[in-house]
C-alpha positions in Angstrom: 31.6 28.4 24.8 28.3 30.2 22.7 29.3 28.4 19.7 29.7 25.2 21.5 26.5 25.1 22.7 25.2 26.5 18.8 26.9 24.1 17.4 25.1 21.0 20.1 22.0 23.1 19.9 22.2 22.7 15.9 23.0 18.7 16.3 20.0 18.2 18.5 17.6 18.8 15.3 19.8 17.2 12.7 18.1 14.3 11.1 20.5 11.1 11.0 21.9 9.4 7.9 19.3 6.4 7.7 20.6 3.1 6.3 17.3 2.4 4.3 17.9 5.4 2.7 20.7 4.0 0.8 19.8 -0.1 1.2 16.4 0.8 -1.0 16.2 -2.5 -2.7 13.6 -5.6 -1.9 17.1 -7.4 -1.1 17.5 -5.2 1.7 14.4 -5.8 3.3 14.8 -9.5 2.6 17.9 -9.2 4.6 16.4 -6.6 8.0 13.4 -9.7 8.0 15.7 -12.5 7.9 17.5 -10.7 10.6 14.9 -10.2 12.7 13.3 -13.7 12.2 16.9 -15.1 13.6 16.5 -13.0 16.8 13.2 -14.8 18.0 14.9 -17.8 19.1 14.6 -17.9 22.9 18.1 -18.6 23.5 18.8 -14.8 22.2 16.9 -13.6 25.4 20.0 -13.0 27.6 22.1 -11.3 24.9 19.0 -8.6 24.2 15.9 -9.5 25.6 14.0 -6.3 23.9 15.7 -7.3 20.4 14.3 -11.0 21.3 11.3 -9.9 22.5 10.3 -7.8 19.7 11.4 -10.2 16.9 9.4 -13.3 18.9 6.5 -10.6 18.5 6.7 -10.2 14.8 6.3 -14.5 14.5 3.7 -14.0 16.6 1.4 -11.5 14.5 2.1 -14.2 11.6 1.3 -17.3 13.8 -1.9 -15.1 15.2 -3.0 -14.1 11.8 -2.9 -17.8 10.6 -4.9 -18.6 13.9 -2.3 -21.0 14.5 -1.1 -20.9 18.6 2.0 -19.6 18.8 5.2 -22.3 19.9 8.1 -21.3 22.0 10.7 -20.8 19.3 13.6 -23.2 19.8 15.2 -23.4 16.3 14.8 -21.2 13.4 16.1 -22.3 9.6 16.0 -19.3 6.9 16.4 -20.5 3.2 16.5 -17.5 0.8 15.4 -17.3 -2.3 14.5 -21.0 -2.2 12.5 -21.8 -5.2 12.6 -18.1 -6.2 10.6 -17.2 -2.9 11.8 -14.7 -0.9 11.9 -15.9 2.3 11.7 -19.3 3.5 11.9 -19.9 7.9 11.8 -22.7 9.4 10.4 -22.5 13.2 11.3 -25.5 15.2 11.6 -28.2 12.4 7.5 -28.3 12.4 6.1 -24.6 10.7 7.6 -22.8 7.7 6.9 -19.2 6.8 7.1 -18.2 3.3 7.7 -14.7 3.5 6.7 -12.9 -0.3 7.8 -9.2 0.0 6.7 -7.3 -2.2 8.4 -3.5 -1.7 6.4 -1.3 -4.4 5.6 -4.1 -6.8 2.3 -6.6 -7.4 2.2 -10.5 -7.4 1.8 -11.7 -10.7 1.4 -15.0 -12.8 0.0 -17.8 -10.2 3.9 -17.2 -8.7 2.6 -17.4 -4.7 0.3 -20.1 -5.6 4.1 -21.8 -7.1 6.2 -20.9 -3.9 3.4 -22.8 -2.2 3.9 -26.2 -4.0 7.4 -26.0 -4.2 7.7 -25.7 -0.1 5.2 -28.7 -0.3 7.4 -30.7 -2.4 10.3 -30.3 -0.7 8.5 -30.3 2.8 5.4 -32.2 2.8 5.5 -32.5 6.9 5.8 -28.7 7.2 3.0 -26.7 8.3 3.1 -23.7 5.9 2.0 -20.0 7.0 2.4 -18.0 3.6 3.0 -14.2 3.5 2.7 -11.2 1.8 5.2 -8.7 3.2 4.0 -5.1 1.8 5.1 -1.6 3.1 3.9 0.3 0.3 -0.1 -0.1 -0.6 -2.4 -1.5 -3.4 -6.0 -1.3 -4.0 -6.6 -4.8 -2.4 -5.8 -8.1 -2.0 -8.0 -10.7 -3.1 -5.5 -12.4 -5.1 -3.3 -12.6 -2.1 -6.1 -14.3 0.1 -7.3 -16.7 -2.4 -3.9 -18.1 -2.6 -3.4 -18.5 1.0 -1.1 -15.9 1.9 -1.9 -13.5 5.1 -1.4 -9.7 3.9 1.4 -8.5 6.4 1.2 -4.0 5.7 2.8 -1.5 6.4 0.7 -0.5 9.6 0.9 -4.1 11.1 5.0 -3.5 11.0 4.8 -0.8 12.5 2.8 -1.5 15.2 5.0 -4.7 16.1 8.1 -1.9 15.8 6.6 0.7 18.0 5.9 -1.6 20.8 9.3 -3.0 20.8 11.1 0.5 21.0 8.4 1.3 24.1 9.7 -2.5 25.4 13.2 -1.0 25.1 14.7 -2.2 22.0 17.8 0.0 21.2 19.0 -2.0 18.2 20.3 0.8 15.7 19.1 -1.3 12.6 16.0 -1.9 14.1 15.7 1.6 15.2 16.6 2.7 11.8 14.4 0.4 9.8 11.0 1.8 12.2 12.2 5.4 11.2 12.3 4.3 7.2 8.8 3.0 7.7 7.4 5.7 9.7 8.6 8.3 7.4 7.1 6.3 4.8 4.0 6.7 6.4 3.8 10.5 7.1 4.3 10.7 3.4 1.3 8.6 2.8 -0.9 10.5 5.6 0.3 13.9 4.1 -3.0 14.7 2.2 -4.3 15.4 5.3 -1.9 18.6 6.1 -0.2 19.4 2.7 -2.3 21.8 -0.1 -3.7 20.0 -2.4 -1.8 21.5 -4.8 1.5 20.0 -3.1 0.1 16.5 -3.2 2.9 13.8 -4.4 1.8 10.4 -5.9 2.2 9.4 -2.0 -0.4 11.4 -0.8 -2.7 10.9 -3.9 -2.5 7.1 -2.6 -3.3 8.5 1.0 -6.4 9.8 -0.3 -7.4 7.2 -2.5 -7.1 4.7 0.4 -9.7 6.9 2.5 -11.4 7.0 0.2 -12.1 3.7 -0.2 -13.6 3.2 3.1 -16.3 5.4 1.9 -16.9 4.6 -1.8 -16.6 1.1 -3.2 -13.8 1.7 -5.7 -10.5 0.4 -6.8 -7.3 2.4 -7.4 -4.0 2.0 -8.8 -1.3 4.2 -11.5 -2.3 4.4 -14.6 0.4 4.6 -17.2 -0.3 6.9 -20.7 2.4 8.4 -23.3 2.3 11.9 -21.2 4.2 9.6 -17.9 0.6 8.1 -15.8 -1.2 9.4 -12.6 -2.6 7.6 -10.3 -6.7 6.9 -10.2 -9.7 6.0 -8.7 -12.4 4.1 -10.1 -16.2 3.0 -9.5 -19.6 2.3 -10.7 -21.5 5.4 -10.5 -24.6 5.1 -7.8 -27.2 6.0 -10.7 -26.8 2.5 -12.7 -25.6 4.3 -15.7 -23.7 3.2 -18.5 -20.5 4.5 -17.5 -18.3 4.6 -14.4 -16.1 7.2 -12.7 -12.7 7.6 -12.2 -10.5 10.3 -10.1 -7.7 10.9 -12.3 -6.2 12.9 -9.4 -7.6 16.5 -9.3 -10.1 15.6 -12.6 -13.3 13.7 -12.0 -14.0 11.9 -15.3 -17.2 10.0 -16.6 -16.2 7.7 -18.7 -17.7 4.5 -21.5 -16.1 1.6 -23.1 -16.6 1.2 -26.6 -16.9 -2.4 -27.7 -17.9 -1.6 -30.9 -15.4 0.7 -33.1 -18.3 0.6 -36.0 -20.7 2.7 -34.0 -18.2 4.6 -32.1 -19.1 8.2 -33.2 -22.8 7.4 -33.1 -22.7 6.1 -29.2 -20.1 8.4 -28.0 -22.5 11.2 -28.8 -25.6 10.1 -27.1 -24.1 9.1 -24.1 -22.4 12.3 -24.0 -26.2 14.4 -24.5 -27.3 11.7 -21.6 -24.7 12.5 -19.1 -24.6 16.1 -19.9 -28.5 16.3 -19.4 -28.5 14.3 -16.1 -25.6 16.7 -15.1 -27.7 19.8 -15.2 -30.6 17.9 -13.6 -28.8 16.9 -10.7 -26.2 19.8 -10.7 -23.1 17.6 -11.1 -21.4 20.5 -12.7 -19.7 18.0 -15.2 -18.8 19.2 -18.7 -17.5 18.2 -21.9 -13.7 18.1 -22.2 -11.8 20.0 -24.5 -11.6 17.1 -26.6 -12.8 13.5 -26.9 -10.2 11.5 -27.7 -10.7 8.1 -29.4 -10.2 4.7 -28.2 -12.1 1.4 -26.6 -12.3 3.7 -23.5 -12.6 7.3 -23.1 -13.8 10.4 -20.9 -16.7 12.1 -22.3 -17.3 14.4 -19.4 -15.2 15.5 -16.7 -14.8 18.2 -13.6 -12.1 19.9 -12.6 -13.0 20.8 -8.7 -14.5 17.8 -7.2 -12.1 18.4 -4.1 -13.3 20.8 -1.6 -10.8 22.8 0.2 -10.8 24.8 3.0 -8.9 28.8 2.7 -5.6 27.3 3.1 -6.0 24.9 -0.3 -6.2 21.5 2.4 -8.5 18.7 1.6 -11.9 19.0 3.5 -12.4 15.6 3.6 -15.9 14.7 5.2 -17.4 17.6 2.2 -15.5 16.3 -0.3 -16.6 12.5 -0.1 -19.6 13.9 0.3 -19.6 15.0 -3.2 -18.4 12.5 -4.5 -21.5 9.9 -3.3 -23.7 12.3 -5.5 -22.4 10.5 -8.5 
């Protein structure tokens, strides 16, 4: 009878074999959104209204985003990889979504401009509402806009989740897919709780994203011979001829050198210049260990720009603080 109740008490924490643990790829996805898509038709409402509900939901965010009103859905095509696009849904013979996801990877050569005209091609009468399905992040999305496409993150999804699981959606797959993308999440919001020490590329990205709401910046992994980290980059306050860049727990001040003749000579006086305006302003920066060559390079850096609390956690509000001295 104890170990019964051991063994049930044991079960109760036990964390659930998830199946976007194993169905990783972009494929995968593809197939959960299709899925999903094909439960918004009304007709589905007295099989599992929740399930229909919450799927007639996630049209609606696209619709809403597009400022388009949303229809009834009454018929629902999906095409996929038509043309090489992802997704391609039909709604009601009259609006096709072109759904572009894009997992952990980056649009790239005009292709969502392409997917675009190839859905106009092949149908000219269809009203098009273009997007970019992301759950991981990137520094921005100005390409995205400028080719039409609504960004569709991480956060939106899992709003349009949460409230169907409060509306009573029990769907496993649905269930499971909410938990992949939440857990996703935490990892992304763990710079906040985990020493800084502890931080994973996922929390660097956390941190780099709040950041941006303070500083004017971009961010993104950088890839060298030792294996990359992941940066942040702007144009330092003073109007200097460098910019900075967070190369995780390193601040660097760094120049581009567009001419290779005079390399040596300009190297060195920018280094006196930022040096001098270091002490001045008490920047603490200091020349690395080396200064390696190439068209771009650090010539001073600092190794504790973070400020912590006893515990070795972030203090945010002190640290981008800081950080708007430069």
């Amino acid at each position: 009878m104890l170990l019964s109740k051991a063994r049930d008490n044991k079960a109760a924490f036990l964390e659930t074999p998830n199946l976007f643990q194993f169905a990783t790829s972009e494929l995968s996805q593809d197939a959960f959104l299709c899925w999903l898509i094909s439960w918004s038709l009304k007709t589905y409402e007295s099989i599992d209204r929740p399930l229909c509900k919450a799927a007639f939901l996630f049209i609606s965010e696209i619709f809403n985003r597009h400022q388009i009103p949303v229809p009834t859905i009454q018929t629902v095509t999906i095409k996929r990889q038509f043309k090489s696009l992802d997704i391609l849904a039909i709604i009601n013979d009259k609006f096709a979504i072109l759904i572009e996801d894009k997992t952990y990877t980056k649009d790239h050569s005009y292709q969502l401009e392409r997917y675009r005209e190839s859905v106009q091609i092949a149908f000219p009468h269809l009203i098009q509402l273009p997007v970019y399905y992301k759950i991981a992040d990137q520094s921005h999305y100005r390409s995205i806009e400028k080719a039409g496409y609504i960004p569709f993150t991480r956060n939106m999804m899992l709003d349009v989740l949460k409230k169907g699981k409060i509306n009573g959606v029990k769907n496993d797959v649905y269930l499971n897919y909410l938990d992949h993308l939440q857990k996703l999440q935490d990892k992304i919001a763990a710079f906040r709780t985990k020493p800084v020490l502890d931080w994973d590329a996922y929390a660097w990205q956390g941190f780099y994203q709040e950041l941006q709401r303070e500083i004017k910046g971009d961010w993104g992994y950088v890839s060298n011979s030792a294996g990359g980290f992941w940066a942040f980059w702007w144009k330092s306050k003073r109007n200097k001829p460098y910019y900075l860049q967070l190369q995780e727990q390193t601040l660097c001040a760094k120049i581009v050198i567009e001419d290779k003749n005079k390399l040596k000579e300009f190297r060195l006086e920018r280094l006196r210049e930022i040096l001098t305006e270091s002490d001045m302003q008490r920047l603490s920066l200091r020349k690395p260990s080396r200064l390696r060559k190439g068209k771009t390079m650090t010539i001073a850096q600092r190794s504790d720009y973070i400020q912590m609390n006893e515990y070795g956690i972030i203090d945010l509000d002190r640290t981008i603080l800081e950080l708007k001295e430069y």
